[in-house]
NUROKE-303482 format. One record per residue: residue number from 1; x, y, z of N, C-alpha, C in turn. Coordinates in steps of 0.1 Angstrom, whole numbers. Example, Ala and Ser with C-alpha at 12.3 -4.5 7.8 and 13.67 -1.06 7.14 Angstrom:
{pt 1,{132,-57,78},{123,-45,78},{132,-33,78}};
{pt 2,{128,-22,71},{137,-11,71},{129,0,79}};
END
This chain:
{pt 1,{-1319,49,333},{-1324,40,323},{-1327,47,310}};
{pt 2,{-1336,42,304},{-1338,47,284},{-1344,59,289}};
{pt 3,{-1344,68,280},{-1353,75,276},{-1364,67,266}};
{pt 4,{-1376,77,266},{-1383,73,254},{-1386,73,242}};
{pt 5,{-1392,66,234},{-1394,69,218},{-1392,82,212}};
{pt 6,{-1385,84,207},{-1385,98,199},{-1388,98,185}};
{pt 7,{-1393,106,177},{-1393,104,163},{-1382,118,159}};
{pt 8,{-1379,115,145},{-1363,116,143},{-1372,124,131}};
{pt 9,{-1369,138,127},{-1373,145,110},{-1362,146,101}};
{pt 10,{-1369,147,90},{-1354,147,77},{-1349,158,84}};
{pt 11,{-1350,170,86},{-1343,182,90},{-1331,177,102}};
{pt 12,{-1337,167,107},{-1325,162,116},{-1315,152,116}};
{pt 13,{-1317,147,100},{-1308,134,100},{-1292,139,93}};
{pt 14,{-1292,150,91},{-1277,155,90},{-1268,149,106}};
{pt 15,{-1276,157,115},{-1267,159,126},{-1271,144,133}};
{pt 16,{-1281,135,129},{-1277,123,136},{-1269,113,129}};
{pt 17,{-1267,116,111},{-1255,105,106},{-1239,117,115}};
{pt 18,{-1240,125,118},{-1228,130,122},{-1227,124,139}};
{pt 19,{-1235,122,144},{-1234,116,160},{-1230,106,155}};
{pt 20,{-1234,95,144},{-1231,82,147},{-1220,79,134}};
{pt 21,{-1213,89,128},{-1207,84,118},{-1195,95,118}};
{pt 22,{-1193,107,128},{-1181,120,127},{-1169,107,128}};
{pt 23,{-1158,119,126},{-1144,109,125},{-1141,105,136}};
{pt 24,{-1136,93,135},{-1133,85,149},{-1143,82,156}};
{pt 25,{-1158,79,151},{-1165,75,160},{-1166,62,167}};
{pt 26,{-1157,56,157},{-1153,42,165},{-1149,38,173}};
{pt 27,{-1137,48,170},{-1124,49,182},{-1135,54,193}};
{pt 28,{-1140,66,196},{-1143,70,209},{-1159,61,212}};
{pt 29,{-1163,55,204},{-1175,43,208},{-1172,30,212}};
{pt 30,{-1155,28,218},{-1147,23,218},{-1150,4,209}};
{pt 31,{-1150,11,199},{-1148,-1,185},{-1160,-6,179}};
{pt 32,{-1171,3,186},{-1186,-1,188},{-1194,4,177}};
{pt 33,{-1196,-5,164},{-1201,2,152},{-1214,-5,150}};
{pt 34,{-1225,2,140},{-1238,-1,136},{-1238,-12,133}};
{pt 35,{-1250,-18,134},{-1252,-28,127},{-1273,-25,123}};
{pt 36,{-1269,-37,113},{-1287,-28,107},{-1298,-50,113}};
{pt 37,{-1309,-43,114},{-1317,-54,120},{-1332,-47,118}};
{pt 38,{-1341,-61,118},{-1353,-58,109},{-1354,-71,99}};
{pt 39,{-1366,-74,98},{-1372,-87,91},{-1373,-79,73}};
{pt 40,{-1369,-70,74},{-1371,-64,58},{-1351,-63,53}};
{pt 41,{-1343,-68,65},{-1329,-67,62},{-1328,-76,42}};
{pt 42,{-1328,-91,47},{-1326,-93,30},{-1333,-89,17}};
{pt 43,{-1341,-82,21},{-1350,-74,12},{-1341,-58,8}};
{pt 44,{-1333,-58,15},{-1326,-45,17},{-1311,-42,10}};
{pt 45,{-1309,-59,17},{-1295,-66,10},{-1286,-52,15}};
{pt 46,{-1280,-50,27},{-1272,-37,26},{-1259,-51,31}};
{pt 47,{-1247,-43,32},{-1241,-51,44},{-1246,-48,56}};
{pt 48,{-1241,-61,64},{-1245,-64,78},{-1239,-48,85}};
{pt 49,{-1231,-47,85},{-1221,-33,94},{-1229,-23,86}};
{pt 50,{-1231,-10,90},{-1238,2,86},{-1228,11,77}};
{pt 51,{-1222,17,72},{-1219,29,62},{-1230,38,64}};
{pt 52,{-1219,54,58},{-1229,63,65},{-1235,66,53}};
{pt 53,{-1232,63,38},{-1237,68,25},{-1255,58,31}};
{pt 54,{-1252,43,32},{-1266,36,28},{-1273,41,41}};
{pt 55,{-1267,45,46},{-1277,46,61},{-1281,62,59}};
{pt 56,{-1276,70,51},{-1281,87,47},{-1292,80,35}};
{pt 57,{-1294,70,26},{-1300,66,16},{-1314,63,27}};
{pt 58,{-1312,52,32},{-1324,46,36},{-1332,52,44}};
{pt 59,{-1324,61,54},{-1335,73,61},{-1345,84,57}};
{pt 60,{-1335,86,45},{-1342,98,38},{-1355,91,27}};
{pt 61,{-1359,76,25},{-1366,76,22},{-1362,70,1}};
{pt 62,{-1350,70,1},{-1337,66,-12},{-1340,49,-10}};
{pt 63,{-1335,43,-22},{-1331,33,-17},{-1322,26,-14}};
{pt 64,{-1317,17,-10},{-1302,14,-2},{-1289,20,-14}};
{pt 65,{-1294,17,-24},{-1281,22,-37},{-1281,40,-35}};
{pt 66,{-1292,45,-34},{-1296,60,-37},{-1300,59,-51}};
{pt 67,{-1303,55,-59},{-1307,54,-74},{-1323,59,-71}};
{pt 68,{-1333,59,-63},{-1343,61,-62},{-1348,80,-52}};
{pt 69,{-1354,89,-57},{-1355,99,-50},{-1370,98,-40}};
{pt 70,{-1366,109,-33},{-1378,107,-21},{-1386,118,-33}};
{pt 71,{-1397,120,-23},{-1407,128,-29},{-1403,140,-31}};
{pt 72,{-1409,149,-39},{-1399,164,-38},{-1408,171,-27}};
{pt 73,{-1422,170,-20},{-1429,172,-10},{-1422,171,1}};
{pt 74,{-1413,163,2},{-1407,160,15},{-1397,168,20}};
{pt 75,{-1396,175,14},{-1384,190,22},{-1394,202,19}};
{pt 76,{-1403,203,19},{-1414,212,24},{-1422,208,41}};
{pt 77,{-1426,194,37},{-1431,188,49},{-1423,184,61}};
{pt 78,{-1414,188,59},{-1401,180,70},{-1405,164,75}};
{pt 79,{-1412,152,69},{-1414,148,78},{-1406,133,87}};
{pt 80,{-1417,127,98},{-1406,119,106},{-1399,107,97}};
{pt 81,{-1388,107,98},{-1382,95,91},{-1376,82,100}};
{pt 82,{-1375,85,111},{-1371,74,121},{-1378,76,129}};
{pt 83,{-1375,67,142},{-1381,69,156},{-1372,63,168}};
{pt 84,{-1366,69,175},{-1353,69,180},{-1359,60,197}};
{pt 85,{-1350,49,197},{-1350,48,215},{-1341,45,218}};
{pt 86,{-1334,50,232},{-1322,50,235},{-1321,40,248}};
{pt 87,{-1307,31,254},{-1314,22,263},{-1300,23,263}};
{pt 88,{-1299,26,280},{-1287,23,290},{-1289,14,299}};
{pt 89,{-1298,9,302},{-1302,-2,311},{-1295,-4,322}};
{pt 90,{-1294,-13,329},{-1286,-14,344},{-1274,-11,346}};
{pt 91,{-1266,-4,358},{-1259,3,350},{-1249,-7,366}};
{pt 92,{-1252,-22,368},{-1241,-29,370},{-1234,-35,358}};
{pt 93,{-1242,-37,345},{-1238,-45,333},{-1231,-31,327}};
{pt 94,{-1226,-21,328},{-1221,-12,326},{-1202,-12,331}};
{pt 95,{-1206,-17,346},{-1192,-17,356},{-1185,-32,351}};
{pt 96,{-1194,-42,348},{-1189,-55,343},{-1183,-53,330}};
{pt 97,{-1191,-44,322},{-1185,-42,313},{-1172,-34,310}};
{pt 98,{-1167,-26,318},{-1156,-15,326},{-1147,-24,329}};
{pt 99,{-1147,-33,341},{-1136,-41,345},{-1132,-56,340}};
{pt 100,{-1142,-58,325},{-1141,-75,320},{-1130,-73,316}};
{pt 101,{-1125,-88,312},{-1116,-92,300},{-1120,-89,287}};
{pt 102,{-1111,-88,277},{-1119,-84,265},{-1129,-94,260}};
{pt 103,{-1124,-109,264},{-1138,-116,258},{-1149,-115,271}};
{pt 104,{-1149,-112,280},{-1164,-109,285},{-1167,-97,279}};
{pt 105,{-1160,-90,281},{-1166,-75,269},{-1174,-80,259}};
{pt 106,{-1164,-85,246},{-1178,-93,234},{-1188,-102,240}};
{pt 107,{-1186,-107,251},{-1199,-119,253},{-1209,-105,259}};
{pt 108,{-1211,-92,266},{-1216,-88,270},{-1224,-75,262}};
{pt 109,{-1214,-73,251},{-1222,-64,239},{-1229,-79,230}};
{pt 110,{-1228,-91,230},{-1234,-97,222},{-1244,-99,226}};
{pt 111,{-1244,-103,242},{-1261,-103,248},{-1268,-94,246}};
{pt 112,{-1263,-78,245},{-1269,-66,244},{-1273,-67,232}};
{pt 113,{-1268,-72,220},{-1273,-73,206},{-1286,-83,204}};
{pt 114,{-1282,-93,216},{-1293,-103,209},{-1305,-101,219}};
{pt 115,{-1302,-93,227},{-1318,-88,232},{-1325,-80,228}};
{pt 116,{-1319,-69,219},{-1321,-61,211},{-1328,-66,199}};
{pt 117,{-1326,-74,193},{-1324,-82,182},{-1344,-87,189}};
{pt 118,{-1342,-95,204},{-1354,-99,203},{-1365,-91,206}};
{pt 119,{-1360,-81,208},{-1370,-71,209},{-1380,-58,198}};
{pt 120,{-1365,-65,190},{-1371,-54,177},{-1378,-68,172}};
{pt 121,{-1376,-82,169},{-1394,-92,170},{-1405,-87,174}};
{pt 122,{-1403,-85,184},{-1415,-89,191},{-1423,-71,188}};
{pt 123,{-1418,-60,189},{-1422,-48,187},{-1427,-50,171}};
{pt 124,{-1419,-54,160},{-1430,-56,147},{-1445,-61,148}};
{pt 125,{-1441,-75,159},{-1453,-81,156},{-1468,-74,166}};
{pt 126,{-1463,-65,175},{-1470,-56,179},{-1474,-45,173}};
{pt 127,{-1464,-38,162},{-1468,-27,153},{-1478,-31,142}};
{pt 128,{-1477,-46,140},{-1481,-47,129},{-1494,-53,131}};
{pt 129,{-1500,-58,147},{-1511,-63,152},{-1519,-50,154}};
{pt 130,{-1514,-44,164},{-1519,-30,171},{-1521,-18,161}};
{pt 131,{-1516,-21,149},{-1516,-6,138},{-1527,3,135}};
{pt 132,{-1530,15,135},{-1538,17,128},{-1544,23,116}};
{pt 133,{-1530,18,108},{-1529,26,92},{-1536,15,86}};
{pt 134,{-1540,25,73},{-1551,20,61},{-1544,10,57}};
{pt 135,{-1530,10,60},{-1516,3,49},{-1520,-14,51}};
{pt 136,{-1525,-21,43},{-1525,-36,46},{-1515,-42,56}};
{pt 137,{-1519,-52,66},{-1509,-56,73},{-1495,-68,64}};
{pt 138,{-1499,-70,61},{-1495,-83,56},{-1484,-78,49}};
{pt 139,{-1474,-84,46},{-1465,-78,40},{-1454,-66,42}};
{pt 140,{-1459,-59,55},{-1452,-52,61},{-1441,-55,67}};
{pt 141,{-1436,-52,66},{-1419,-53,75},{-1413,-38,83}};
{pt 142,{-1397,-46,85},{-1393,-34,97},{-1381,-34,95}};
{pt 143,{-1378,-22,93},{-1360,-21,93},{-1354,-7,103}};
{pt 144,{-1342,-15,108},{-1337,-3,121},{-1321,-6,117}};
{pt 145,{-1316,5,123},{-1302,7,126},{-1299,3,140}};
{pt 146,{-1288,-4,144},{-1282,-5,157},{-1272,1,161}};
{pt 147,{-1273,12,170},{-1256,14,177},{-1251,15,188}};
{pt 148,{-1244,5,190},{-1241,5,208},{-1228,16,210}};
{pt 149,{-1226,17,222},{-1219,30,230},{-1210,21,243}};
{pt 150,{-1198,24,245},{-1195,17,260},{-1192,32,273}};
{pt 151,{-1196,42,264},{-1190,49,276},{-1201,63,277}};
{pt 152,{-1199,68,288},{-1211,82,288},{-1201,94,285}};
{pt 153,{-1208,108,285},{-1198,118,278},{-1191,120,285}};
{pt 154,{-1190,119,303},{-1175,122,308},{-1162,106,312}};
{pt 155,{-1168,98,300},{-1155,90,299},{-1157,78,309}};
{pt 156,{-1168,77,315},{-1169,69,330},{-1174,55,319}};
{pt 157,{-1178,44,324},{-1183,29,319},{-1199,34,313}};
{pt 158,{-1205,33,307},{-1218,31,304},{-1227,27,288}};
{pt 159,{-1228,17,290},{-1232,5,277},{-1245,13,271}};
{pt 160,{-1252,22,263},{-1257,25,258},{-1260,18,242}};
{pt 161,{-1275,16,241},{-1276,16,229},{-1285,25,221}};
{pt 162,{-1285,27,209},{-1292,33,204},{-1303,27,189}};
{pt 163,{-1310,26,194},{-1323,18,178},{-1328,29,171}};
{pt 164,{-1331,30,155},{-1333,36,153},{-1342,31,142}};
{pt 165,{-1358,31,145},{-1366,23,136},{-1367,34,123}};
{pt 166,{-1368,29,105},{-1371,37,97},{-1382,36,98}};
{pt 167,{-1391,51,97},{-1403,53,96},{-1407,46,85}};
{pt 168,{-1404,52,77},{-1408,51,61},{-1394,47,51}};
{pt 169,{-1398,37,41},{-1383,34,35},{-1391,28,22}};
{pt 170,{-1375,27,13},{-1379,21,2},{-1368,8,0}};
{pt 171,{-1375,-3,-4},{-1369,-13,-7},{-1361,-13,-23}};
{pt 172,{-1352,-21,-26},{-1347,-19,-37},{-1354,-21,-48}};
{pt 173,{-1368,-28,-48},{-1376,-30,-62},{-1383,-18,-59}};
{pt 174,{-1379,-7,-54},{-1394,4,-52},{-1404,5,-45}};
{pt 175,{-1407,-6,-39},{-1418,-13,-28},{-1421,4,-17}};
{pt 176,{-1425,4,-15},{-1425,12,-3},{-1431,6,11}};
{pt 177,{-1425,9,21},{-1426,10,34},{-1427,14,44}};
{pt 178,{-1442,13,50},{-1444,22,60},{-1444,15,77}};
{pt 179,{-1436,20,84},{-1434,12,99},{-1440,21,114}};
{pt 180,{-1452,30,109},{-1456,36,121},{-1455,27,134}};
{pt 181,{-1449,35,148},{-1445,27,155},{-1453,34,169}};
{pt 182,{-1460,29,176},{-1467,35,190},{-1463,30,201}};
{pt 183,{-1459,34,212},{-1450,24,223},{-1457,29,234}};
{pt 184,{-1462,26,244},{-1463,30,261},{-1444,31,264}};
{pt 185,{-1447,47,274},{-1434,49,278},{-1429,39,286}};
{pt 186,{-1412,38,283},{-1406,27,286},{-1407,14,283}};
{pt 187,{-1417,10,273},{-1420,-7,267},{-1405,-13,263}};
{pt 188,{-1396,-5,259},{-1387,-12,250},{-1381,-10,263}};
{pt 189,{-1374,-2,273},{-1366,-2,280},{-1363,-17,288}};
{pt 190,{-1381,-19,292},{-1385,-32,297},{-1380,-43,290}};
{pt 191,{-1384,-40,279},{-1382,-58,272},{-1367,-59,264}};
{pt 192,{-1358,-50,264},{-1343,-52,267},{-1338,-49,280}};
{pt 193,{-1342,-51,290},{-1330,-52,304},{-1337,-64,306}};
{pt 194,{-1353,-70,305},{-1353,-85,313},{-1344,-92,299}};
{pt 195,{-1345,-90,289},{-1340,-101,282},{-1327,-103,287}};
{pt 196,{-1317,-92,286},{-1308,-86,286},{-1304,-95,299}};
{pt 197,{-1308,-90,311},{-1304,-92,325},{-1306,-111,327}};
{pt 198,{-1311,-118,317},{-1317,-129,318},{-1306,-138,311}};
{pt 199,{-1303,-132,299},{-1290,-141,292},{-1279,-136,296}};
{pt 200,{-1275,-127,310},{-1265,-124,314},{-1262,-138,327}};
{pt 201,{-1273,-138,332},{-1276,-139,343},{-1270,-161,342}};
{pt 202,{-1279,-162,323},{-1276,-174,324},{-1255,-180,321}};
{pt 203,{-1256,-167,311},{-1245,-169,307},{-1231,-165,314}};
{pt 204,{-1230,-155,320},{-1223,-151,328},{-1225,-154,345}};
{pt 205,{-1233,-159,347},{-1234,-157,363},{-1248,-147,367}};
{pt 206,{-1249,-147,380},{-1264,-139,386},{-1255,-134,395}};
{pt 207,{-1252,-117,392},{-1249,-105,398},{-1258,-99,406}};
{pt 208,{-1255,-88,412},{-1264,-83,420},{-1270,-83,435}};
{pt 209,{-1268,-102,436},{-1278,-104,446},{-1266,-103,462}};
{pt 210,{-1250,-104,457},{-1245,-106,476},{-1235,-93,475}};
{pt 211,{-1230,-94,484},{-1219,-85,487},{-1210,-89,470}};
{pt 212,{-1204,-101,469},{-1197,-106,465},{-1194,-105,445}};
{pt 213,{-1210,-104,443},{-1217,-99,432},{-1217,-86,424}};
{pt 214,{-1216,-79,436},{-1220,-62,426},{-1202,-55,432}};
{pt 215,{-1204,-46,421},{-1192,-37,423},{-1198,-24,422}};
{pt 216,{-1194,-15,436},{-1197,-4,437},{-1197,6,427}};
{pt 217,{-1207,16,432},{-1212,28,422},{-1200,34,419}};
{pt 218,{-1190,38,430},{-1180,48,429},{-1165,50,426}};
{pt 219,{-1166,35,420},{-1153,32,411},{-1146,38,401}};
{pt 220,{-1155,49,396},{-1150,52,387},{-1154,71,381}};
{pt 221,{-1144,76,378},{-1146,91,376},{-1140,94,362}};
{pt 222,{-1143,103,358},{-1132,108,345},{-1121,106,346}};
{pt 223,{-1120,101,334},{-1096,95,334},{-1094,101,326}};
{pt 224,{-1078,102,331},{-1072,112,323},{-1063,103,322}};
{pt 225,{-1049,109,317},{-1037,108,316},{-1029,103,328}};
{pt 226,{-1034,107,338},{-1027,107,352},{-1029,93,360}};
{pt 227,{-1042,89,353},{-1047,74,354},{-1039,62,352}};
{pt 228,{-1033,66,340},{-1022,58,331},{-1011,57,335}};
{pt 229,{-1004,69,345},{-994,67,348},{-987,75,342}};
{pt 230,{-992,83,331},{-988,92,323},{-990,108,322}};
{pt 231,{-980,119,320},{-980,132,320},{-978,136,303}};
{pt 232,{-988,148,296},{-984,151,285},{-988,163,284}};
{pt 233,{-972,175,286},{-973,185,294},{-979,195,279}};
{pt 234,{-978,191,268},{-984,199,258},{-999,194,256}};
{pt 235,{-1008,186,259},{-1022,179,257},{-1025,178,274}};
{pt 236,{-1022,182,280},{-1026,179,297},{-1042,169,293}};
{pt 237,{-1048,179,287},{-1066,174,291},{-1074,168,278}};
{pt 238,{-1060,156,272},{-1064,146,263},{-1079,143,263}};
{pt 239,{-1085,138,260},{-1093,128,261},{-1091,111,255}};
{pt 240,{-1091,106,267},{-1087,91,262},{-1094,85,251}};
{pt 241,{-1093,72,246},{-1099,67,234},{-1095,51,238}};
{pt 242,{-1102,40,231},{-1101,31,231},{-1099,23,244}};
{pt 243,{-1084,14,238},{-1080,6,250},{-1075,14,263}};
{pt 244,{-1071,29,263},{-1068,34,269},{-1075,36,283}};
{pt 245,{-1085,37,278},{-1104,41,287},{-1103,28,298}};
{pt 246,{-1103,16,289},{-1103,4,299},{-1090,2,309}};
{pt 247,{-1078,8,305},{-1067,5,313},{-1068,14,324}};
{pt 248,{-1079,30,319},{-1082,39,328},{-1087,35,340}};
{pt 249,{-1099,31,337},{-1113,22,345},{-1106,12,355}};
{pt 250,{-1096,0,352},{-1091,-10,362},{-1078,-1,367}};
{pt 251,{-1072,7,361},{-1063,12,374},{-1072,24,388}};
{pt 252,{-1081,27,385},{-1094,32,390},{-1099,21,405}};
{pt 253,{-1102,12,395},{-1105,2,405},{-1099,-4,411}};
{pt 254,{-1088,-5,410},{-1073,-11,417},{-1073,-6,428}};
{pt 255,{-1070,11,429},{-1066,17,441},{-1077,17,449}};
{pt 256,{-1091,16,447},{-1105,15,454},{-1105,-1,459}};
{pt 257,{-1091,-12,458},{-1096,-26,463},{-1101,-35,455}};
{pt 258,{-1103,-29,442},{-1109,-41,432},{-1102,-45,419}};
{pt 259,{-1090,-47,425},{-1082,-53,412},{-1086,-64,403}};
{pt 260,{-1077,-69,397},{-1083,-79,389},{-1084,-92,393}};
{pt 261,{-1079,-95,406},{-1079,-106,413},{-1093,-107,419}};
{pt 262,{-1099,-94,426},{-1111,-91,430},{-1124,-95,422}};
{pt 263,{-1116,-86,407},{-1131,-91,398},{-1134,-105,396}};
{pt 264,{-1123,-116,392},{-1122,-126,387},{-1129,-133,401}};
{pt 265,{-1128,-131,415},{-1133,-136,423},{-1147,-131,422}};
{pt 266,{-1155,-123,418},{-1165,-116,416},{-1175,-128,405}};
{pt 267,{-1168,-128,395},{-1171,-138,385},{-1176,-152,389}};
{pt 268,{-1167,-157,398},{-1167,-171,403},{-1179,-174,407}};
{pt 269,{-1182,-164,419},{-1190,-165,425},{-1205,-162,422}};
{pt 270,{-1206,-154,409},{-1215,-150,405},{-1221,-166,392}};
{pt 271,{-1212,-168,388},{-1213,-184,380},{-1218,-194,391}};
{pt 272,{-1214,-191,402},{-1216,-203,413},{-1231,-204,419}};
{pt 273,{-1235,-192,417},{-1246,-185,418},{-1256,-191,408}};
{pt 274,{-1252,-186,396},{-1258,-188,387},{-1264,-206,384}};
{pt 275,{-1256,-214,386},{-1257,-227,388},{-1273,-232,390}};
{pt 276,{-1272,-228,406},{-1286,-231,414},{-1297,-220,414}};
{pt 277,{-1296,-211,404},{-1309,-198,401},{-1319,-208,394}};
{pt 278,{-1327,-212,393},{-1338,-209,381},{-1349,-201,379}};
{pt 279,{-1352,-200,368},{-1361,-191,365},{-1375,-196,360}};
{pt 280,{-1387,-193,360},{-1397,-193,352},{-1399,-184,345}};
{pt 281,{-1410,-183,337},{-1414,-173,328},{-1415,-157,332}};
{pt 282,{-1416,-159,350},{-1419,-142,356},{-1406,-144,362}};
{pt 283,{-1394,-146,364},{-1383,-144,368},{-1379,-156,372}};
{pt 284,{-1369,-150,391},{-1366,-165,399},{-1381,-171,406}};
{pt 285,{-1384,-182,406},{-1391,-188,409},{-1388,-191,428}};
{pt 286,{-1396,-194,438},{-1391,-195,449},{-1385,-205,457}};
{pt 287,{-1382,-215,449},{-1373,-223,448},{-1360,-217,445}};
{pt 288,{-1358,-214,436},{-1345,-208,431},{-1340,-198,443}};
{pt 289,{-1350,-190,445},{-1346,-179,455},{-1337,-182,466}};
{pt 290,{-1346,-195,469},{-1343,-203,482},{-1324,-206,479}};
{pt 291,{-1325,-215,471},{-1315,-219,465},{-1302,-208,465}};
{pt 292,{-1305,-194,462},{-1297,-185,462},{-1291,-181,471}};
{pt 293,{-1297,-185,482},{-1298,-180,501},{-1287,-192,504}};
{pt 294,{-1294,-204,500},{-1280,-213,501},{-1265,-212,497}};
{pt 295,{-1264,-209,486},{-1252,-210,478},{-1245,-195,489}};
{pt 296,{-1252,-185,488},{-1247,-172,496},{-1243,-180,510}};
{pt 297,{-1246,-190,515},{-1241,-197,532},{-1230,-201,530}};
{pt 298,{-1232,-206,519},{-1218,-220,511},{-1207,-211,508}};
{pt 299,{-1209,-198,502},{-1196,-189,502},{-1193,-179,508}};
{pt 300,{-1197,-178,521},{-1196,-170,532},{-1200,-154,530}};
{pt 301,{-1210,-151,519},{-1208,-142,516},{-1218,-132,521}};
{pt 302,{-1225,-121,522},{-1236,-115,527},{-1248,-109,521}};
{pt 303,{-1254,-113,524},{-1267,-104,510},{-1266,-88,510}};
{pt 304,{-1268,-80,503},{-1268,-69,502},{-1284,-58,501}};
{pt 305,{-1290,-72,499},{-1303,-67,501},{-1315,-72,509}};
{pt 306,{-1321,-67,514},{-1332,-76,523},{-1331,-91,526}};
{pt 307,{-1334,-99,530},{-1341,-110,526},{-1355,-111,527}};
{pt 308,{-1362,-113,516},{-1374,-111,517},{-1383,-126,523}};
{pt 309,{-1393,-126,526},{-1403,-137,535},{-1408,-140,523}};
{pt 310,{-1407,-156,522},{-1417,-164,516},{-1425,-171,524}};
{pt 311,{-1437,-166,517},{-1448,-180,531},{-1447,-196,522}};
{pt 312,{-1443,-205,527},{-1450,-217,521},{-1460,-223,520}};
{pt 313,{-1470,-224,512},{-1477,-233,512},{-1480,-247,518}};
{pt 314,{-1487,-248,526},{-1491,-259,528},{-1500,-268,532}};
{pt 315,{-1513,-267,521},{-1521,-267,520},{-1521,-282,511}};
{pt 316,{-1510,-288,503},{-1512,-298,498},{-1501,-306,506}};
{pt 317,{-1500,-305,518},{-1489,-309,523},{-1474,-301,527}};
{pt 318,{-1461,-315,532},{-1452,-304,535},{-1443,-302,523}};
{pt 319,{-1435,-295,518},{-1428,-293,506},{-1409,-298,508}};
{pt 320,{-1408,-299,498},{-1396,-301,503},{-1383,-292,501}};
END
């Protein structure tokens, strides 16, 4: 899962515009670029997609043009200019994301975006209740960087995002902005995987729960060239890029049994699923549950995890 909140110092924002902006970061982020989010965005007026000039401006404390200097105190003081949280979350929406079509791909980084999206809400209106700076509330805002990831460093599936709240920034009229941020460990990890797992669950189907649902841990290893079908006796130990990675990952899963026939059956069933789930405000409700036990009879399939006991009630009668 995430790690926790980090805060990020000017001393270190050389080498973090180089993580998220070195050559070819897109290619090996496989097409996966910034995007900026925050209730202070039209105040900011940047483009929507990130550049690494406005995003070196706005961390350092510049304003989005750079026409504005930071303090000259501020490379004495080193101080925090972001506050970093990183979120890998469930790491079946990782394998779905490995073996989709390309448009489940985009429907699956879009859920990732718009949970994200509601989470950096709801964390303002907690920074800005909870705060305990002199700085008046009112009028405060929040601006972050977004950047998603589809793969981990040895090339395997893994959906990563990365937020990166500006501590301190300056708006284009000069305004200044301060966004101290305090989190209990793991707060955000939580409030992007339920959202996350919730508009998956509506939109795509409810994974997880049978045999039929989840796709094994061990599908997948470092690909190479040999993956492809391919030998390149002067580059033997390429590293893949792009569309390559994904053709890696489903020939991976082919010879383990899970071709593309498999997934799409995987899908079916998980939509079929999804149908009869409902949820309330604390998850599946026990009705729904019930409901899920059925649909799993109706397609012969097996649970993979317990079945747990519900007692019914019945105390206002029998239920139905």
């Amino acid at each position: 899962m995430s790690s926790d909140i980090k805060p990020v110092r000017l001393s270190q924002l050389p080498e973090l515009i180089e993580e998220f902006f070195a050559r070819g970061y897109r290619e090996h982020r496989l097409g996966l670029g910034g995007t900026w989010m925050g209730s202070d965005l039209s105040w900011l007026r940047p483009d929507r997609s990130i550049d690494r000039e406005t995003f070196g401006n706005v961390f350092s404390f510049r304003s989005p043009a750079g026409d504005q200097l930071p303090p000259p105190e501020w490379s004495e003081t080193d101080p925090i200019v972001a506050q970093r949280i990183t979120f890998s979350g469930n790491p079946l929406v990782s394998r779905l994301w490995g073996l989709s079509s390309p448009d489940r791909r985009l429907s699956l980084v879009g859920m990732r975006s718009r949970a994200t999206k509601q989470a950096v809400k709801f964390l303002q209106k907690v920074a800005l209740l909870e705060s305990e700076s002199d700085l008046p509330i009112l009028g405060r805002g929040c601006h972050c960087a977004v950047f998603h990831c589809g793969a981990a460093p040895d090339q395997t599936p893994r959906l990563e995002t990365s937020v990166l709240f500006a501590q301190q920034y300056r708006l284009p009229s000069g305004k200044e902005v301060h966004f101290p941020l305090v989190l209990a460990p793991g707060a955000v990890s939580e409030l992007i995987g339920r959202w996350e797992w919730r508009r998956l669950s509506e939109n795509l189907g409810t994974f997880g729960l049978t045999e039929r649902t989840q796709i094994p841990e061990n599908l997948f290893s470092t690909p190479t060239l040999r993956d492809l079908g391919r030998n390149d006796e002067t580059h033997p130990d390429r590293r893949l890029a792009g569309s390559e990675l994904f053709a890696a990952w489903r020939n991976q899963a082919a010879i383990k049994g899970f071709d593309e026939e498999r997934v799409e059956a995987m899908f079916a069933a998980g939509q079929l699923l999804g149908k009869v789930v409902r949820w309330d405000r604390n998850g599946l409700d026990p009705e729904g549950l019930n409901a899920v036990y059925d649909a799993v009879a109706r397609t012969g399939s097996k649970l993979s995890t317990p079945t747990p006991t519900i007692e019914k009630d019945r105390s206002h009668g029998s239920s139905l």
